[in-house]
PAZAPA-4460 file (N, C-alpha, C; in steps of 0.05 Angstrom, whole numbers, plus 32768, in hexadecimal, padded with zeros to 4 digits):
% residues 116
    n_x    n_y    n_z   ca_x   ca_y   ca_z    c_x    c_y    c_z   seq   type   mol
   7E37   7577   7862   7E38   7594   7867   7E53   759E   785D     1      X     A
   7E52   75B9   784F   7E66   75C1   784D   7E7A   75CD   785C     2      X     A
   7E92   75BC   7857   7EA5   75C9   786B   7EA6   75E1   7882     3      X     A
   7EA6   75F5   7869   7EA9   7614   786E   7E98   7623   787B     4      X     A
   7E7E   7610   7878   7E64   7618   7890   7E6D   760C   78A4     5      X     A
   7E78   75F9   78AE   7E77   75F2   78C9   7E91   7603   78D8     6      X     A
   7EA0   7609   78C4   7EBD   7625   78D1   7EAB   7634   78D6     7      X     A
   7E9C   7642   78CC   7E95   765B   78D0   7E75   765C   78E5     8      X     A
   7E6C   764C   78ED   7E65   7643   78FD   7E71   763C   791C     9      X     A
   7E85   7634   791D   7E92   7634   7935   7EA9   7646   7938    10      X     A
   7EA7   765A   792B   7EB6   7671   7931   7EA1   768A   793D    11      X     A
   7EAF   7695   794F   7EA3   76A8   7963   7EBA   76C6   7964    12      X     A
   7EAF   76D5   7958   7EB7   76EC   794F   7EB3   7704   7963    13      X     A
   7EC9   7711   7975   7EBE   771D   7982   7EC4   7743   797B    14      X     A
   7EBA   7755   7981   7EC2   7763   7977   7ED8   777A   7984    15      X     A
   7EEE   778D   797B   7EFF   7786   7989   7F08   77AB   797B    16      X     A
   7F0B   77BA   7990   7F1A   77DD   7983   7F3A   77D4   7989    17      X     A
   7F3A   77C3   797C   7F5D   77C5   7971   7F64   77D9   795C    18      X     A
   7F55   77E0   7949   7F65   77F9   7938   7F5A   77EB   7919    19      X     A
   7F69   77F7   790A   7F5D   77EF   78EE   7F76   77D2   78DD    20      X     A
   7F5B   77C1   78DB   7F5F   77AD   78C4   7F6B   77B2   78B3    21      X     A
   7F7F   77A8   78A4   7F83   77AD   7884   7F72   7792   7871    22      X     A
   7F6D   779B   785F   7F61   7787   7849   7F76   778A   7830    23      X     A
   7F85   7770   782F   7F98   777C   7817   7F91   775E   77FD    24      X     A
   7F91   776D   77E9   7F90   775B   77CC   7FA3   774A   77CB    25      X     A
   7F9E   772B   77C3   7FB0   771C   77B9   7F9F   7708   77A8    26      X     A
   7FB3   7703   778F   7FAB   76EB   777F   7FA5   76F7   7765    27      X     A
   7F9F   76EF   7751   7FAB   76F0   7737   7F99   76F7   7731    28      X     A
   7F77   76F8   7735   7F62   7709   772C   7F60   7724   772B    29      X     A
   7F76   7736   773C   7F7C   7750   7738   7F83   7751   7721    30      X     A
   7F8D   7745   771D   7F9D   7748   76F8   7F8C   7739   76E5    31      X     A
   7F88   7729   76E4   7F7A   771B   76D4   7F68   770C   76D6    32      X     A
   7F57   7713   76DD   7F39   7707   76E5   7F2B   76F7   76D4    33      X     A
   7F33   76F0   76B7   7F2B   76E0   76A2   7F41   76CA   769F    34      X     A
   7F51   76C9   76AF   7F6B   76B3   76B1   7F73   769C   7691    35      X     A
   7F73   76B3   768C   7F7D   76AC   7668   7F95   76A5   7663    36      X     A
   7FB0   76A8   7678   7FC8   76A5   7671   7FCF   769A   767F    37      X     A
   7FCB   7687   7699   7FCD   7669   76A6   7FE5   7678   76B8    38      X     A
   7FE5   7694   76C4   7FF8   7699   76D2   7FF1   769E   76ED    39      X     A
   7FD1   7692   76F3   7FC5   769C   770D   7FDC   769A   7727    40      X     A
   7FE3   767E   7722   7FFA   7676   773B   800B   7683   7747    41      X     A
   801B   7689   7729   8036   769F   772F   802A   76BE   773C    42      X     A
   801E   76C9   772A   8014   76E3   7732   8005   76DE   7756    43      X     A
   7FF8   76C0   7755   7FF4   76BF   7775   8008   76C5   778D    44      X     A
   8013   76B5   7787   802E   76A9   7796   803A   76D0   779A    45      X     A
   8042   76D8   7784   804C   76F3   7788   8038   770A   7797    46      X     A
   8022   7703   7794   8012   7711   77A4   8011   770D   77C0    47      X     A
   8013   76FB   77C1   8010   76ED   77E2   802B   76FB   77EF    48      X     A
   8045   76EF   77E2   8058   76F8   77ED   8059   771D   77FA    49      X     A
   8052   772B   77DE   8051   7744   77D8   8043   7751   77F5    50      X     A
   8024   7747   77F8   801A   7752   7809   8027   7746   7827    51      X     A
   8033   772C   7823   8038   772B   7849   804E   7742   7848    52      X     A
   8064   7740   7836   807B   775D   7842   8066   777E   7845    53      X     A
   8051   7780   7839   803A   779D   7840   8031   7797   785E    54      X     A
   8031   7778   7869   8022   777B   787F   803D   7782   789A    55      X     A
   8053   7773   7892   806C   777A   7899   8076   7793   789D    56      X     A
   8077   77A5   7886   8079   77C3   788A   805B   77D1   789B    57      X     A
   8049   77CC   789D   8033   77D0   78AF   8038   77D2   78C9    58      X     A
   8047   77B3   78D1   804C   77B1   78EC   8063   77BD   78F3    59      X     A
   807B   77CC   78E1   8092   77CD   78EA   8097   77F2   78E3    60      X     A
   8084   77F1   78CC   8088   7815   78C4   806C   7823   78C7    61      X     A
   8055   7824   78AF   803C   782C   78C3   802C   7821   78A8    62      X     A
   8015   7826   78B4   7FFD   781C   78A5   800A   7829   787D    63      X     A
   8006   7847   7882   800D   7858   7876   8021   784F   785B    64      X     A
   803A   7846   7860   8050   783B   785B   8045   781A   784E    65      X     A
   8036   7817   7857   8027   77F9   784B   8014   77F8   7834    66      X     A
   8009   7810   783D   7FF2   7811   7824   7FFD   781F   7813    67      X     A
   8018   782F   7819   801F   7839   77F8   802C   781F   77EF    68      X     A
   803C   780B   77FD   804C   77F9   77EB   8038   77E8   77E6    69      X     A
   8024   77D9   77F2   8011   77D2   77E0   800F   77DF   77C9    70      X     A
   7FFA   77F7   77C5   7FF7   77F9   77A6   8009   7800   7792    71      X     A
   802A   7808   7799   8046   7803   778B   8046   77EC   7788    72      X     A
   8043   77D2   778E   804B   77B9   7784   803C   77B7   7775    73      X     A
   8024   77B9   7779   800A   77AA   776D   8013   77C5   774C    74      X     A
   801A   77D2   774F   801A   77DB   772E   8034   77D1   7725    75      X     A
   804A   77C7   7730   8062   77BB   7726   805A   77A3   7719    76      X     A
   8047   7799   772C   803D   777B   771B   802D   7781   7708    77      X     A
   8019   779A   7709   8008   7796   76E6   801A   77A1   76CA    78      X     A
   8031   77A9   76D9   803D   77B7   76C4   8057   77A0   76BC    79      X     A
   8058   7794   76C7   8061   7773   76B9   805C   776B   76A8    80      X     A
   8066   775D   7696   805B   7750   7679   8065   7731   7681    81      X     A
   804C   7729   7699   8046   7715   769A   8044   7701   7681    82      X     A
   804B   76E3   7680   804C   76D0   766B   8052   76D9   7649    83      X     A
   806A   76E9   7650   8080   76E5   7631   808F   76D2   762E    84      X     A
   8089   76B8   761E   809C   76B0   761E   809C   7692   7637    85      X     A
   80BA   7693   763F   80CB   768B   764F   80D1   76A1   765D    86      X     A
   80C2   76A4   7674   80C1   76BC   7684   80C7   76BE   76A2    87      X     A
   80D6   76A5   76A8   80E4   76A0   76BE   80D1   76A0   76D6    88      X     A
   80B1   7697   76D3   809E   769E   76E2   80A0   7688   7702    89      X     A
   80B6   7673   76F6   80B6   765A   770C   80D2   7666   771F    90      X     A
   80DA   7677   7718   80E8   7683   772A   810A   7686   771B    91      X     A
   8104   7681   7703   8125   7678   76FA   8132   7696   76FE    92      X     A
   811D   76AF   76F7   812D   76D0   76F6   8131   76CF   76E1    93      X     A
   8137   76BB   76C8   813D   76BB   76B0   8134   76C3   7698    94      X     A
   811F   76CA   769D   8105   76D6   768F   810B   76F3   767A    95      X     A
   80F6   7700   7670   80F4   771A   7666   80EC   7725   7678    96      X     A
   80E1   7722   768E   80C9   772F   769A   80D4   773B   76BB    97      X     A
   80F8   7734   76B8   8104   7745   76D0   8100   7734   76F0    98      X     A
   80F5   771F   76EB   80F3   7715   770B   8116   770E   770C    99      X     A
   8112   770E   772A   812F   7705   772F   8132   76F0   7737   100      X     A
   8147   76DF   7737   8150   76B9   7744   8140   76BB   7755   101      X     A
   813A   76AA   7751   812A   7697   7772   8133   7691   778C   102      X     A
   8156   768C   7787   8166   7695   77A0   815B   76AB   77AB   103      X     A
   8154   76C3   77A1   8157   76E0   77B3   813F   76E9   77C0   104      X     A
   8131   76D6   77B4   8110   76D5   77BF   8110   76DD   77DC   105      X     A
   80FB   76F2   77E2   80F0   76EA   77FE   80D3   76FB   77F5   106      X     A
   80D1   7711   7810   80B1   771E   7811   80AB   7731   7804   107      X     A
   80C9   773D   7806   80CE   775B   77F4   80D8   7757   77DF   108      X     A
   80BB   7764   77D3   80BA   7767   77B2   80D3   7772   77A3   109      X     A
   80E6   7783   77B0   80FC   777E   77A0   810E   7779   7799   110      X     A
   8100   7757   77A5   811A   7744   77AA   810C   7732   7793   111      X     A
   80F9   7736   7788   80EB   7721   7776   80E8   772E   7760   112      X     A
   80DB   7748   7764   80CD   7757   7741   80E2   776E   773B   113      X     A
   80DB   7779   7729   80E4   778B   771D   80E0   77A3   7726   114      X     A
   80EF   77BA   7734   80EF   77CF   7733   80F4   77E8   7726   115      X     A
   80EE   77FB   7728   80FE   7811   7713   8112   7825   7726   116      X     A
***
C-alpha cells in the first residue's frame, strides 16, 4: 500500500471557525513548469524561504501586508534572469543575477534577491 494512503487515512480532520487559511505558492513550477534550465532547486529553496517570511508578516503585521509581499517577491523572482552564466545560484552572491552572499541569508527576501 501506498504510503500516502495510509497518512491520509489516519488523519481526522476536524472542522474549526478559526478565520481564513492562506494557500501560498512555492517551487519552481511557478516559473517554469517545463524545467528546461535545471534551476528547479534554487528557485525552490527561494520560494520556500520567501513564503515562510509572508507567513511571518501574517502573524506579526496582517493578512493584508502578506499577500501584498507575496505577490512583490514572486515578481522579483520572474524578473530574475535566472541561469546566466555563473550566476551565483549556490549562494556565492557572485553571480549576474544580484543574489546576495549566503552569509546574509535568512527569510527576508531582501536579504537574498534583488530589490529595486
Amino acid at each position: 500500500a501506498d504510503f500516502s494512503e495510509a497518512m491520509v487515512k489516519n488523519t481526522h480532520l476536524e472542522p474549526t471557525n478559526t478565520g481564513i487559511a492562506m494557500a501560498l505558492p512555492v517551487g519552481d513550477a511557478l516559473q517554469e513548469p517545463n524545467w528546461t534550465q535545471g534551476l528547479g532547486i534554487n528557485r525552490g529553496f527561494h520560494t520556500a524561504m520567501n513564503q515562510a517570511f509572508v507567513c511571518l508578516l501574517a502573524r506579526e503585521k496582517s493578512l493584508l501586508a502578506a499577500v501584498a509581499e507575496s505577490c512583490a517577491v514572486h515578481k522579483r523572482m520572474l524578473d530574475m534572469k535566472w541561469g546566466m552564466g555563473h550566476s551565483g545560484l549556490a549562494g556565492s552572491g557572485s553571480g549576474k543575477i544580484g543574489l546576495k552572499p549566503f552569509k546574509k541569508w535568512d527569510t527576508d527576501p531582501r536579504n537574498r534577491i534583488p530589490y529595486k
